[in-house]
N, C-alpha and C positions, 0 to 999 in steps of 0.2 A: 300677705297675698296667698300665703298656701292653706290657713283658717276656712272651714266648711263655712257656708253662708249657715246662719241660726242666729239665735238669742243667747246671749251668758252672762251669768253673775260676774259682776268685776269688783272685787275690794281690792282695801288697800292697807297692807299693814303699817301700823308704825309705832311709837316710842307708846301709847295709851293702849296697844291691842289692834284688832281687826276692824274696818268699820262695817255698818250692813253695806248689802250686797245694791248694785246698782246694775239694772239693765242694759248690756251692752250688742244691738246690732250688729254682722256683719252682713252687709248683702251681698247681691250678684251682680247689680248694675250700676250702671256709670252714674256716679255720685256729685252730688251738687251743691252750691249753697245757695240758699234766698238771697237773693241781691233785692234792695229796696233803692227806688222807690216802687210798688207793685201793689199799690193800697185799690185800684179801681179797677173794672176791667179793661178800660183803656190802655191804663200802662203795665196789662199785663206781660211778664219777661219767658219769651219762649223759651220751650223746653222740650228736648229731642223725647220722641217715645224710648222706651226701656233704661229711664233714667228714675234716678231717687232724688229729690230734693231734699235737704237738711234745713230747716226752718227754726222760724220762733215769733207766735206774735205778740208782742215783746211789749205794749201799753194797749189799754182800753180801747177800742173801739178800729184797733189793728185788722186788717182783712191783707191777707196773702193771695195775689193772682198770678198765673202760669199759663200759656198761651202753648197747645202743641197743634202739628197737623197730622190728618190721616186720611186714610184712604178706604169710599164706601165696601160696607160688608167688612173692616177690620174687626176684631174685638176688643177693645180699650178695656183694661180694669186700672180705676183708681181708687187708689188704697192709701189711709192713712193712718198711722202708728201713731201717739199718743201714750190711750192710757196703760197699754204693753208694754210700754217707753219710761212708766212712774211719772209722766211726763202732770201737769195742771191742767192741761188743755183741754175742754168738753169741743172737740173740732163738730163742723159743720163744714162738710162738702157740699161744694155744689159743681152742676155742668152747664156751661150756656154755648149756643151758637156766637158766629161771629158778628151778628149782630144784637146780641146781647137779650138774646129768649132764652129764659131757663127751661131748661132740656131738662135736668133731675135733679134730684136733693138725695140726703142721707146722712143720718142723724146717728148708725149705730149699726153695725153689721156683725163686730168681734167685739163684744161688750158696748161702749161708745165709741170705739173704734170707726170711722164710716168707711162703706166700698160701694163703689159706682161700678157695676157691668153695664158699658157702653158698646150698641150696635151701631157702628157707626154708619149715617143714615146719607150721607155724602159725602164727596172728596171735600178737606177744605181744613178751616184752622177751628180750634174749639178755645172755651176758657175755663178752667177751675178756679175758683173761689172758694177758699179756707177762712173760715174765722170760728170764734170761740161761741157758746150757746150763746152766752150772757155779755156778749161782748168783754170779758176783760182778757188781761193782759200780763206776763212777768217777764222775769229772766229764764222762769218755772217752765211758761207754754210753749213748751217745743215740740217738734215733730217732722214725721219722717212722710214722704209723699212720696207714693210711685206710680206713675205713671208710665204704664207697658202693652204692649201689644204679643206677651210672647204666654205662653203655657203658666199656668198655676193651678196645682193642688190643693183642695181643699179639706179632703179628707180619704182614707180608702178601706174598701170592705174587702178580707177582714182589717180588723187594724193592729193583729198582733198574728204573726206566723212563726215557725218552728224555725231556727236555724239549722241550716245544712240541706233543709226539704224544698225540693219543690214545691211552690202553690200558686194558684190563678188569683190574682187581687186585681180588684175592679177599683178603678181611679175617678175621681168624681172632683170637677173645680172649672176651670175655663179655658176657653182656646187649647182644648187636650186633641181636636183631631189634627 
């Protein structure tokens, strides 16, 4: 609990040595697991904004669905971690109304990473859909989904200042005002 939110190597020594290094997450938000069944948009399993899902779609032809609500003029980012993660996964996001019109895709925003910046265009319930390019499947495609309505950094100019100084950095990402 007291761990900065970021990314960190995790090994693990033991009687043969070190092993390599494996990706380990901590985030900020309330943290979940895929419950299945959620292969369709129907029986997609809602999920409060400012939460993570922890996933995996786990055989061929597996689709992960998540059902949240919000409210017009929010700004929704959804984000999914993969290949950040060492994870198999070539994810494919998508966003549909509640009657099930695709609203957006996104194939790759942080390498194949996907992010969806959503203006959200009425009060009401939305759906994402997760699956793999190629549709397959492991123990391998796992992944982290967040869906949020709060502030995110994306990057800030300059990106290196002096320590102990003063200096004005300009922040640049979503939902900053």
């Amino acid at each position: 609990s007291d761990t900065p939110p970021g990314l960190y190597d995790l090994r693990i020594t033991c009687r043969n040595g070190l092993t390599n290094p494996r990706i380990l997450q901590v985030g900020n938000r309330d943290e979940r697991a895929e419950v299945e069944p959620n292969e369709t948009l129907g029986a997609a399993k809602p999920i409060p904004l400012g939460s993570t899902v922890n996933g995996r779609i786990a055989q061929a032809g597996d689709q992960d669905c998540f059902r949240f609500t919000a409210r017009q003029g929010q700004g929704v980012i959804l984000e999914c971690w993969s290949h950040r993660l060492d994870s198999q996964l070539r994810p494919i996001l998508q966003l549909f109304d509640i009657r099930g019109r695709l609203l957006q895709v996104n194939r790759g925003f942080y390498g194949i990473d996907p992010l969806i910046d959503f203006q959200v265009p009425a009060d009401g319930d939305y759906i994402v859909r997760l699956h793999d390019l190629t549709y397959s499947g492991s123990a391998d495609h796992v992944y982290r989904l967040d869906i949020d309505s709060g502030p995110r950094v994306a990057f800030a100019i300059p990106s290196v200042i002096q320590a102990g100084r003063q200096a004005r950095v300009q922040l640049f990402g979503w939902n900053l005002v």
